[in-house]
LODREN-866062 format. One record per residue (C-alpha): x, y, z; residue in three letters. Coordinates in steps of 0.25 Angstrom, whole numbers, padded with zeros to 4 digits, always signed. Each point is the difference from the previous one (the first is absolute). Last residue first. Layout:
<rs>
XYZALA...
</rs>
This chain:
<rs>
-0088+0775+0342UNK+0006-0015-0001UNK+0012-0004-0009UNK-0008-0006-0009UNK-0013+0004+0002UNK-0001+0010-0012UNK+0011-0006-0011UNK-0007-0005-0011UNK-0011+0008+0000UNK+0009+0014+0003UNK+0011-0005-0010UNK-0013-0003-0010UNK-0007+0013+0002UNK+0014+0007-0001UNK+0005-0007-0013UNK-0015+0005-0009UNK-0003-0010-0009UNK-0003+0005-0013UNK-0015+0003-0004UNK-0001+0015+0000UNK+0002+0000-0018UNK+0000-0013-0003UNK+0011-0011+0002UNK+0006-0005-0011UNK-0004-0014-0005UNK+0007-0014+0000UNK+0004+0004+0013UNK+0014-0008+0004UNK+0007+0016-0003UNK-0008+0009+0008UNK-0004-0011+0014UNK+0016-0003-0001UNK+0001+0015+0000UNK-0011+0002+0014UNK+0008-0013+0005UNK+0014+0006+0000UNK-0008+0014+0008UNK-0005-0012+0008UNK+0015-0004+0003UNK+0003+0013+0003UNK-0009+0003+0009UNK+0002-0013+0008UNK+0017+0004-0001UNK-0005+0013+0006UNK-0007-0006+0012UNK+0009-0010+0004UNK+0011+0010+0000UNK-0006+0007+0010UNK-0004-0011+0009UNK+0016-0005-0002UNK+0004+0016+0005UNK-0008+0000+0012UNK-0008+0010+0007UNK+0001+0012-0008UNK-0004-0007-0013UNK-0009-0006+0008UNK-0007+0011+0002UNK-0001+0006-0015UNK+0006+0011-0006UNK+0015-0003-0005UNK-0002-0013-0010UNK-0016-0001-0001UNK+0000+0015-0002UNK+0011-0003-0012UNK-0006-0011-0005UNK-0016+0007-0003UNK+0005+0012-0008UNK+0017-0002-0004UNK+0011-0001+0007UNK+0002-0017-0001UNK+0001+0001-0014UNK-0005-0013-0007UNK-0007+0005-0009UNK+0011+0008-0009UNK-0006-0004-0012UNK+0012-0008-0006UNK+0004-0009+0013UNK-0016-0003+0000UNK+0000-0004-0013UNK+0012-0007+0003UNK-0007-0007+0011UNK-0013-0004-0009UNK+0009-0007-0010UNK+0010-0007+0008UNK-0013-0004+0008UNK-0004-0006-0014UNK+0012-0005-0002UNK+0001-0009+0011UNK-0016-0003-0002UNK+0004-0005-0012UNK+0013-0005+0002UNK-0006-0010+0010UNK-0014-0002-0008UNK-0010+0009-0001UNK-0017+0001-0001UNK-0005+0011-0006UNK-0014+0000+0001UNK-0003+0012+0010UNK+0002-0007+0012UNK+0012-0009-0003UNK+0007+0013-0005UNK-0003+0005+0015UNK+0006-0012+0007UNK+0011+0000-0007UNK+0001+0015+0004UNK-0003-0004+0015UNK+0011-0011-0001UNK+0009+0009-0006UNK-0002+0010+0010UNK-0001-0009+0013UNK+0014-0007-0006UNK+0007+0014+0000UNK-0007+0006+0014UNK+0005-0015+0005UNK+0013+0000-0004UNK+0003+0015+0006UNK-0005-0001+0011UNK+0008-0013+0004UNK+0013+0007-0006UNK+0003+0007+0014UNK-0008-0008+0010UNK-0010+0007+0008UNK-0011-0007-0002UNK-0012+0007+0005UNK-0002+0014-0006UNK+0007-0004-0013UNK-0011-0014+0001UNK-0013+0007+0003UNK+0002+0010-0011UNK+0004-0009-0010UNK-0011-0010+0004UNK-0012+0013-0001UNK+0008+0005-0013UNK-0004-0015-0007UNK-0013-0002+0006UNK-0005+0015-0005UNK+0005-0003-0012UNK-0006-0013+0000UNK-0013+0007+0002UNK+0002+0009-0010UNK-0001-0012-0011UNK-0012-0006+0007UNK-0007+0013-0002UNK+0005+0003-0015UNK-0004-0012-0005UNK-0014+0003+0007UNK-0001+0013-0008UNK+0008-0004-0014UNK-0014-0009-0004UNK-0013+0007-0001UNK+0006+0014+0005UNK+0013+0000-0010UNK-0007-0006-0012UNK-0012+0012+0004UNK+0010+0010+0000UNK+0008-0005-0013UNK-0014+0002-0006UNK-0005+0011+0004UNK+0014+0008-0002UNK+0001-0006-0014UNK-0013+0006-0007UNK-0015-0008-0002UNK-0002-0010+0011UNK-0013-0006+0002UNK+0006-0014-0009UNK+0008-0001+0012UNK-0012-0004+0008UNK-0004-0013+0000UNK+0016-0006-0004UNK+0005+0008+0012UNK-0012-0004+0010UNK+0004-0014-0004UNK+0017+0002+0003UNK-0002+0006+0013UNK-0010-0012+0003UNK+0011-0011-0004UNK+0012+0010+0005UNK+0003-0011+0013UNK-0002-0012-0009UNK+0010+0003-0009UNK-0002-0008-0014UNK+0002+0013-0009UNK+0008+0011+0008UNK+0010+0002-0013UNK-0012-0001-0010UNK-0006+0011+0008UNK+0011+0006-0001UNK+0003+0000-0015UNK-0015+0005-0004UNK+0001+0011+0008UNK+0013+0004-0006UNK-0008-0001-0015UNK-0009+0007+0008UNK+0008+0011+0003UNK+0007+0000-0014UNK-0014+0001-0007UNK-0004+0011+0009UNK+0012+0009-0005UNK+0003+0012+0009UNK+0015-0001-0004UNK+0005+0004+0014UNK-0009-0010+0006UNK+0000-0010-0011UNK+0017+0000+0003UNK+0000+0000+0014UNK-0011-0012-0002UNK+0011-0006-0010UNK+0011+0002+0009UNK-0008-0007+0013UNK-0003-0012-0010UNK+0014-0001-0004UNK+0006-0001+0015UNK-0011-0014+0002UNK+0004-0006-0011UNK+0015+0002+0003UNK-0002-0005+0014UNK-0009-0012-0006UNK+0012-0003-0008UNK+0012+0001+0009UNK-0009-0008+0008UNK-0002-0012-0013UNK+0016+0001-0001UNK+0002-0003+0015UNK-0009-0011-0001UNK+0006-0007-0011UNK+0014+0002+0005UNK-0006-0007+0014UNK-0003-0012-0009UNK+0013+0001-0009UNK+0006+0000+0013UNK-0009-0013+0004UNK+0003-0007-0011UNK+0015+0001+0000UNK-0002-0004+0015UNK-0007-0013-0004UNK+0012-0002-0011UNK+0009+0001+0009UNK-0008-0010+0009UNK+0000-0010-0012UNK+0013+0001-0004UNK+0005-0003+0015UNK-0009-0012-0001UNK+0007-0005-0013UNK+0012+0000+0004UNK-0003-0008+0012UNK-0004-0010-0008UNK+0010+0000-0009UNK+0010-0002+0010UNK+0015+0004-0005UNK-0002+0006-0014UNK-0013+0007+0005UNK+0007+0005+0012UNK+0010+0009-0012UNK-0012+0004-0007UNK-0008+0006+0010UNK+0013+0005+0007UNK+0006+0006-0012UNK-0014+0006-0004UNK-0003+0005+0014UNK+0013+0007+0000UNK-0002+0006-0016UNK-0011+0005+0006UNK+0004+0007+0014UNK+0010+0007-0008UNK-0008+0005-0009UNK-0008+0005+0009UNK+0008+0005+0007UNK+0006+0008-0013UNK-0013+0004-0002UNK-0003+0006+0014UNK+0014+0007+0001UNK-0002+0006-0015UNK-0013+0006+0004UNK+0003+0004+0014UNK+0013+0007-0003UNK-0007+0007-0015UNK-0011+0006+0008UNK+0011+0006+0009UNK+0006+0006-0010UNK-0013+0006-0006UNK-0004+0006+0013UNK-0013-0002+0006UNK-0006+0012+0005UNK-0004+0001+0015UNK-0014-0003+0004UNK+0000-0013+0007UNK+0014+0003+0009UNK-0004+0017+0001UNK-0016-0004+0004UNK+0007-0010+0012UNK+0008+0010+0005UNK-0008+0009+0001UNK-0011-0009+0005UNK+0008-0003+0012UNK+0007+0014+0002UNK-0015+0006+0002UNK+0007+0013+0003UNK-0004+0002+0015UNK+0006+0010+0008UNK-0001+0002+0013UNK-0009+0010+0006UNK+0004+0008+0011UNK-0007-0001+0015UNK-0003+0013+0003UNK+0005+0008+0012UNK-0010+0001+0010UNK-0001+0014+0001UNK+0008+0009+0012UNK-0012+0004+0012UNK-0004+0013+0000UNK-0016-0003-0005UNK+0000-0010+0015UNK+0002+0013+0006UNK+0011+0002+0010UNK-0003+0010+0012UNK+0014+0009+0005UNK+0006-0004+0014UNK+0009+0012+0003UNK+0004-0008+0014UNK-0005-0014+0004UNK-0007+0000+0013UNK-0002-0015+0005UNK-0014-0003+0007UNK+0000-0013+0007UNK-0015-0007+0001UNK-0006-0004+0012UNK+0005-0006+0014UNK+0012+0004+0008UNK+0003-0009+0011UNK-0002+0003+0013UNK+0012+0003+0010UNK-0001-0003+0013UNK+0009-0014-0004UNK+0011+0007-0006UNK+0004+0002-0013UNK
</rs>
């Protein structure tokens, strides 16, 4: 460009031919995002180990592998009790006094454990004989069954006031229903608040640890040890303290039922929409799975709540698994 020559100034119009107006409406939609699939693998897995049945052979391996360690172990401790008595008396004599410190506390733990399976059994009779006065109709069964609880919870300082409004009133009560409602109200109701609460705490730590942790097995251990501990928990609760092989088989018991019923479906009304329609179904697989492994775990609470109540739950009253997913896990992941 030579210097005479001004420079053009403005804007610089460029003819495109057969231009054709695009609307916004013409545009190609966004394509969706798909949902993983979340099965809740965790709590499967976990439900499948606690629930399956025990086979007969297997029973037979760990029972004759247990006594013949012990035997075993015995017939050592003899040898060398006896054999380091010969040689240094004193020193034989001390390791017989810490054996038998350790006889007395497996016999201690043995007593424990059989007073659990004990209390469980009490507490599992008295829901039977309520079904039982409910189907027969009979008022002298119910209050026979009134009776037995209230002897049960006796000495609890947290159902004193429960258990006095019981006692002022019960006399009121002329048919079954009235009175297994006002046994439930005066005493079941706060029982059945602390036990959904550790529900609720139970399937909020599952969720929060399969969306976290993204170890293989570390899910999977702790949705086992959350649910026995909840269940443990549970029978606490209601009376029905347990041991080890108590609460062991209690959870055995409740997951087979489970296993039984078909409960644990992953497919099925409230799960599935967790599992396949949520958002963060579609935005991460772990949030996903965290969510249904906490509904499934309060759906393990919600038949741990039905089989450690020493009275059925009446008509309307059982906990519902959504409002105690949607408690326990709103917030968690954020909105």
């Amino acid at each position: 460009m030579s210097r005479s020559e001004k420079p053009r100034t403005g804007p610089v119009l460029i003819e495109l031919e057969d231009t054709q107006t695009i609307s916004p409406a013409d545009a190609p939609p966004v394509p969706e995002v798909p949902a993983v699939d979340a099965t809740g693998a965790a709590m499967q897995g976990a439900i499948s180990f606690a629930g399956r049945k025990r086979s007969r052979l297997a029973g037979w391996f760990w029972s004759l592998l247990l006594t013949i360690t012990g035997f075993v172990l015995s017939v050592a401790a003899y040898d060398f009790v006896s054999s380091l008595i010969a040689r240094q008396p004193v020193l034989g004599y001390a390791a017989l006094s810490l054996v038998g410190a350790f006889i007395l506390v497996l016999l201690i733990i043995a007593l424990k454990e059989w007073v659990a399976f004990v209390r469980l059994r009490r507490v599992d009779m008295l829901h039977h004989a309520a079904e039982a006065a409910m189907v027969h109709n009979n008022l002298a069964e119910a209050r026979g069954v009134v009776e037995k609880l209230k002897h049960l919870y006796r000495g609890r300082d947290d159902l004193r006031w429960g258990l006095e409004r019981l006692a002022e009133r019960e006399a009121d009560a002329f048919d079954v229903d009235t009175l297994l409602d006002l046994t439930e109200r005066e005493l079941l109701t706060p029982l059945d608040a602390a036990a959904v609460k550790e529900v609720e705490s139970a399937a909020r730590q599952v969720a929060m640890v399969t969306a976290i942790v993204p170890i293989a097995l570390a899910d999977v251990i702790t949705a086992l040890t959350a649910n026995i501990r909840m269940i443990r928990r549970i029978a606490e609760i209601y009376g029905g303290r347990s041991g080890v092989l108590g609460g062991w088989r209690l959870t055995r018991a409740v997951m087979a039922h489970l296993v039984a019923t078909g409960a644990v479906a992953v497919g099925d009304d409230m799960i599935g929409s967790l599992a396949g329609g949520g958002m963060l179904s579609k935005l991460s697989r772990r949030f996903g799975e965290g969510v249904v492994n906490g509904a499934l775990t309060a759906r393990v609470g919600v038949a741990a709540l039905e089989v450690c109540r020493p009275l059925p739950f009446g008509p309307k009253k059982r906990p519902s698994v959504s409002g105690i997913v949607k408690r326990a896990l709103t917030g968690l992941f954020g909105k």
